[in-house]
N, C-alpha and C positions, 0 to 999 in steps of 0.2 A: 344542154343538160336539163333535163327535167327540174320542176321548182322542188318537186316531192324529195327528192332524191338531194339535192344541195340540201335542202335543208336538215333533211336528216344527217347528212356527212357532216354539219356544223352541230349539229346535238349530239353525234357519237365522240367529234374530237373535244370536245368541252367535258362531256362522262368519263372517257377517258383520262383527261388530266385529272379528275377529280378523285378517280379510282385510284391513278397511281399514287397521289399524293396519300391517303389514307393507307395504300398498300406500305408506305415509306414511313408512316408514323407506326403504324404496327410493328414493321421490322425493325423498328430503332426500340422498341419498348425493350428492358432489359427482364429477363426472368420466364421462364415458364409459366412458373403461379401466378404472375402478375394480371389481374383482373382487366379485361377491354370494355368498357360500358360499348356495349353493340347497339344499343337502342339509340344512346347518345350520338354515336358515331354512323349512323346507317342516317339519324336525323338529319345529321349536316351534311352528309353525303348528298341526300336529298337538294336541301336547301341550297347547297354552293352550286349544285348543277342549276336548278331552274333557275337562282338568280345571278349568275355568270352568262348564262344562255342569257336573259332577257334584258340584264342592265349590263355585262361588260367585265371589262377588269376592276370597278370597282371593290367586286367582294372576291378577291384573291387573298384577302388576309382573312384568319379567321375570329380577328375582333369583327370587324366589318359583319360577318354572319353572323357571330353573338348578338350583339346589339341588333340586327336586323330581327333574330330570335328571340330577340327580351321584346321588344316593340310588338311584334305578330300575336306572342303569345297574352302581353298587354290589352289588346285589342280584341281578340278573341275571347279574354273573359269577359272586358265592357259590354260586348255582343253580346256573350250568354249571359249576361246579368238584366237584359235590355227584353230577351224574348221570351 
């Protein structure tokens, strides 16, 4: 098998969980008018893919990506405050 192709098939099954699992927090929300922060949620979509893909089952909880989240964004102001 091609490297190109395993490794995609390991980045689609890792989006995939990650998809389903927000698809299962939406459908458990109770109510129509009930508000979805989208930005909120599209973020950590993001975030649990690339760092599930790169460091593991570590960040399968989603304290684990908060604190990963408060830390990044931590650092990103130091950054911008530095240039």
């Amino acid at each position: 098998m091609c490297i190109i192709r395993y490794v995609m098939s390991c980045i689609y099954y890792v989006h995939y969980q990650v998809c389903d699992e927000l698809i299962s927090k939406w459908s458990d929300m109770s109510g129509d008018d009930q508000h979805i922060p989208l930005g909120m949620h599209l973020s950590a979509l993001v975030m649990k893919t690339l760092t599930r893909y790169a460091f593991g089952d570590y960040f399968n909880s989603d304290q684990a990506i908060y604190k990963f989240r408060e830390d990044y964004d931590l650092v990103s102001s130091i950054r911008n405050k530095t240039a």
